[in-house]
DRENTOR-847206 format. One record per residue: x, y, z of N, C-alpha, C in turn. Coordinates in pm, whole numbers, plus 32768, in hexadecimal, padded with zeros to 4 digits. Example, Ala and Ser with C-alpha at 12.3 -4.5 7.8 and 13.67 -1.06 7.14 Angstrom:
85277DC7830C84CE7E3E830C85287EB6830C;85057F1F82C485577F9682CA850A80038313;
! end
This chain:
CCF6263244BACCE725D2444CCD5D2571444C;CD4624F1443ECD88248D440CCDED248F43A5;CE8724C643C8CEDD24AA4362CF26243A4316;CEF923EA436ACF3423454330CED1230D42CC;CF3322EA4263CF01228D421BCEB222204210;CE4D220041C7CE1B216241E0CDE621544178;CD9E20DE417ACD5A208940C3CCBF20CE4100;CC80210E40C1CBF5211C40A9CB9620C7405B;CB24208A4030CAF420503FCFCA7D20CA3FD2;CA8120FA3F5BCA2421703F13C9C5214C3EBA;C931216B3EABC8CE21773E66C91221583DD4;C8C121673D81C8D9219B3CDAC86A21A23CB1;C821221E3C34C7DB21DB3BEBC7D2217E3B79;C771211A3BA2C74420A13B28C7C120D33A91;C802207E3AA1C832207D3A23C8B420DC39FB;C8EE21273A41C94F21933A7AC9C421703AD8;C9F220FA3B08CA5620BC3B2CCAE020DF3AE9;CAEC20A73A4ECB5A20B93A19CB58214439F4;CB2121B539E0CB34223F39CECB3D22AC3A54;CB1E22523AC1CB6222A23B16CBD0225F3B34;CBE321F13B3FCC8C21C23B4CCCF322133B1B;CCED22053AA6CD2122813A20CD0C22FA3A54;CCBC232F3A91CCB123C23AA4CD0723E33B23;CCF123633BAFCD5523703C13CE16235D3BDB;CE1322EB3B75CEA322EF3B62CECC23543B29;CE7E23AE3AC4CEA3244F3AB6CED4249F3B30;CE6824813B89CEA125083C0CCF1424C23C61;CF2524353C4ACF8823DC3CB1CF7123C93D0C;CEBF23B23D27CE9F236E3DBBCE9522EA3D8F;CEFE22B73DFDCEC422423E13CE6F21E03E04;CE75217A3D96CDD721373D89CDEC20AC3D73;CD7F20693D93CD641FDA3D41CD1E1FB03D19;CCDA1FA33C93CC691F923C84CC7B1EF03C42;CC3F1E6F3C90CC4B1DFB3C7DCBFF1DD53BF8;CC6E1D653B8DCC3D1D523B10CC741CD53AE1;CC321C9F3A8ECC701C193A6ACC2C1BFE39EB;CC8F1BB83980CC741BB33906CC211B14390A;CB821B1E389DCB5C1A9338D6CB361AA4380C;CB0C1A0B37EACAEE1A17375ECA5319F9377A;C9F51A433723C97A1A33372CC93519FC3690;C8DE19BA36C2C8CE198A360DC839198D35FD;C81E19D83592C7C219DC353EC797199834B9;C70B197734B5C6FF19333435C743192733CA;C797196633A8C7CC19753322C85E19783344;C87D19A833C7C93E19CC33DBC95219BA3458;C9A519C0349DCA131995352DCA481A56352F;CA5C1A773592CA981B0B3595CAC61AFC3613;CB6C1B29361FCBA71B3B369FCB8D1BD436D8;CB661BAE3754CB171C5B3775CB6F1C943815;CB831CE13826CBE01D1638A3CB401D5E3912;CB261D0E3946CA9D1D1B3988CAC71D623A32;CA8F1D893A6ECA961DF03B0CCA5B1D7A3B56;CA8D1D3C3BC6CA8C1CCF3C2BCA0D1D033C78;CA261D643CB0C9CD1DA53D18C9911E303CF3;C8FD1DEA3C7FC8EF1E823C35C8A21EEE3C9E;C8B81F783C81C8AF20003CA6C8CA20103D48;C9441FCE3D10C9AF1FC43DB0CA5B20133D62;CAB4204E3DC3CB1920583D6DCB70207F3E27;CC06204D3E1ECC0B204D3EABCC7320A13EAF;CC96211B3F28CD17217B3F08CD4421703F63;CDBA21C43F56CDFE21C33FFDCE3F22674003;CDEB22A44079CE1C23514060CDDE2329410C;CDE923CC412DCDCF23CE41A6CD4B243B41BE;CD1B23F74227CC78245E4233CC6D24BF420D;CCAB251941EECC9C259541A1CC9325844126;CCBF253940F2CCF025094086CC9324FC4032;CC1324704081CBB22431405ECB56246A4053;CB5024E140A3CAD2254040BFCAF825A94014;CB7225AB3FE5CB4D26133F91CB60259F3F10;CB6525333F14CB2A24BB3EAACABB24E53E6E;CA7224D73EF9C9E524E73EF6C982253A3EDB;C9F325D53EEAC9B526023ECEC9E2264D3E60;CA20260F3E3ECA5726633D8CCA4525F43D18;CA1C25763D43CA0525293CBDC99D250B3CDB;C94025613C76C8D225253C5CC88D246C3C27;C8DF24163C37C8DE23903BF5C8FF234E3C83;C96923AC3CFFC945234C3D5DC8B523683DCF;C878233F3DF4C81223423E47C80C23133EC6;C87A22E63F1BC88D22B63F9BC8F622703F90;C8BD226C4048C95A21DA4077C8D62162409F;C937212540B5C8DD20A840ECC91520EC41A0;C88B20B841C9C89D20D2426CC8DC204C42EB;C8DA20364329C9101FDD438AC8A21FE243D5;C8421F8543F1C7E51F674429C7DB1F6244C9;C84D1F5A4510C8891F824587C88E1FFD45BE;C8E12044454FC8F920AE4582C8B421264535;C85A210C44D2C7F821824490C86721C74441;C8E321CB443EC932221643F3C96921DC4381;C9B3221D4315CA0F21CB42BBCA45216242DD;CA3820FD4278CA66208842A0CB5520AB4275;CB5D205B42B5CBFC207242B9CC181FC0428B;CC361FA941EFCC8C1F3F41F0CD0F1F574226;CD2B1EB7426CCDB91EBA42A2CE2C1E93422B;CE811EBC423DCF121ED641AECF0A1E2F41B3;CEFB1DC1420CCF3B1D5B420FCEC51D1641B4;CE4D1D1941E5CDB91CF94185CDC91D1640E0;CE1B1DBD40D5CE221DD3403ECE781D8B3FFB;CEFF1D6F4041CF621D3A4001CF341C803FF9;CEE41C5A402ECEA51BC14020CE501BD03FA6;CDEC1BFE3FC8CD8C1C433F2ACDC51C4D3EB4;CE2D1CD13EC1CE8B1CD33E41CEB81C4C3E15;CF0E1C2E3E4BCF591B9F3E16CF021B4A3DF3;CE811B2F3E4ACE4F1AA73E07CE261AD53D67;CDDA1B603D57CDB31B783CDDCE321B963C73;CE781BB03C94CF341BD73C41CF421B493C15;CF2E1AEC3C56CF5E1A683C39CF0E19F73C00;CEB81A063C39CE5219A13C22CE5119613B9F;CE8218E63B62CE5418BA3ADFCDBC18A43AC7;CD62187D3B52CCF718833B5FCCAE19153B4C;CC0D18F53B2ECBC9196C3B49CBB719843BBE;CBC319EE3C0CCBB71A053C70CB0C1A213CA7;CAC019FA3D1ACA3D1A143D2DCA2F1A653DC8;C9ED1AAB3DA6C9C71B033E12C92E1ADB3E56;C95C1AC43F05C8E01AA33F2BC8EF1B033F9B;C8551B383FA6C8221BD53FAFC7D01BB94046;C7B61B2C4065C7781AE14102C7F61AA1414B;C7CD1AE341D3C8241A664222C84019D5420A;C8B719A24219C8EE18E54219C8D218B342BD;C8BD187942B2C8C6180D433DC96018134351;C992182943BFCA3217ED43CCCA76176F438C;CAD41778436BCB1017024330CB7316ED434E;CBD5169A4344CC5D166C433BCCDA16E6430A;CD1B174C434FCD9017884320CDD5171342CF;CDE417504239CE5C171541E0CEAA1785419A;CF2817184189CF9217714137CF98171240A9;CF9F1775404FCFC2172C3FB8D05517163FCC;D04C16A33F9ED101166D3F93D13116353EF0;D0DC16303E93D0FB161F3E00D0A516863DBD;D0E916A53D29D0BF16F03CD9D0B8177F3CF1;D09C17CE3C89D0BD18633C7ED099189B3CF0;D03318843D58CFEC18C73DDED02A18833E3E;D0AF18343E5AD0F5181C3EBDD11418983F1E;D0E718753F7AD12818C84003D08119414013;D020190B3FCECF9C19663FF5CF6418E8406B;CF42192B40D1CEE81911416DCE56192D413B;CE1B18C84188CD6518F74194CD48189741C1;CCCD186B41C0CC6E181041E8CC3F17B04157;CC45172741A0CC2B16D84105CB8116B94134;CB3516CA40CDCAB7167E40D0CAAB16274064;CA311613405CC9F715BD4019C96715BA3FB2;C97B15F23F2EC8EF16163EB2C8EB15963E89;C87F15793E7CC84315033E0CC8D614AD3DE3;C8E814493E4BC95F142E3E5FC9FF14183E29;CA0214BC3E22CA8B14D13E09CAC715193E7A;CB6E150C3E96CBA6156C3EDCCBA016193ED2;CB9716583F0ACBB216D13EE1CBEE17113F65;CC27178F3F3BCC6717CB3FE8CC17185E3FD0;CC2618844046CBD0191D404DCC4F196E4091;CC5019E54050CC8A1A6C40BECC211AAE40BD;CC1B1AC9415ACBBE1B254187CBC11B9241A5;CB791BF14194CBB71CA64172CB081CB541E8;CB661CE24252CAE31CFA42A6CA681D5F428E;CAB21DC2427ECA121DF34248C9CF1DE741FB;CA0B1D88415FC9BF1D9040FAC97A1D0C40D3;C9CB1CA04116C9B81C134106C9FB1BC540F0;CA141B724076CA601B214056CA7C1B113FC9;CB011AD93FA9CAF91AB03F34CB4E1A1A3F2D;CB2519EF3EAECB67196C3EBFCB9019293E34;CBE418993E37CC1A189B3DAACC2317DC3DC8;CBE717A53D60CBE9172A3D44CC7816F73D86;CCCC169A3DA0CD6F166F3DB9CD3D15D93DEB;CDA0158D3D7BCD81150C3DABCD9414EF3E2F;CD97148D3E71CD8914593F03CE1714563F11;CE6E14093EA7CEE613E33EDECF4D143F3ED4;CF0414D53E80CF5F15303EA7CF7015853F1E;CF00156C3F73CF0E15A43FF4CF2E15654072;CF4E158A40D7CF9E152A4155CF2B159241E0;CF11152E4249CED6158C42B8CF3715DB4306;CF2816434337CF9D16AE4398CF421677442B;CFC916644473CF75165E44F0CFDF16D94565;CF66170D456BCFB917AB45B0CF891791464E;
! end
């Protein structure tokens, strides 16, 4: 068995994200479960709500043994996501999590998660505002800038950034 560490992205059930988060930071595994405060408004009121980015997803970092007794001692998680390559657990890379993290840690924007492949784009680096020094790919929605980090097995995510806060990397 696999003693090294890595980021897993794990099942959840519907609606069970933030109570197993809570239940892993009890035992002190490792976790992240991605969240961002957005205001939602209803007929009558505005309510700021702390909503799950990537629902009945929650992502850890233990080692194959580890994951296997996740799985099989919390009833709320229900899998890994697989790697389509290799039929096995998918393995985020530390460098993918720590891009992910930050853009959502930082973001004044809402952050959006897209769940289909991008066409290649342009490597950029943010060079103004709170997400300075985050890398990805800039595209292009209903014409605004936006940049993507891409987390290979799971997809993408991405965050509005004006044009002139980003510069092209040419590697």
């Amino acid at each position: 068995m696999d003693k090294e560490e890595h980021w897993y992205a794990l099942y959840v059930r519907m609606h069970h994200e933030k109570k197993t988060a809570a239940r892993l930071d009890e035992l002190g595994v490792t976790n992240y479960l991605p969240v961002q405060e957005t205001v939602r408004q209803w007929s009558d009121r505005k309510k700021k709500l702390t909503v799950v980015v990537i629902p009945m997803m929650i992502f850890v970092r233990t080692d194959e043994q580890g994951r296997l007794e996740l799985i099989r001692n919390f009833p709320s998680i229900t899998g890994a996501l697989i790697d389509r390559s290799t039929h096995r657990p998918a393995i985020i890379r530390d460098e993918e999590m720590e891009r992910f993290r930050f853009m959502l840690d930082f973001s004044e924007q809402t952050v959006h998660f897209i769940d289909k492949p991008l066409a290649p784009g342009d490597k950029v680096k943010v060079i103004k505002g709170p997400l300075t020094g985050l890398e990805g790919e800039l595209i292009y929605l209903d014409n605004k800038s936006e940049i993507v980090v891409r987390i290979d097995q799971l997809g993408s995510a991405s965050v509005e950034i004006p044009g002139g806060y980003v510069e092209k990397l040419y590697k």
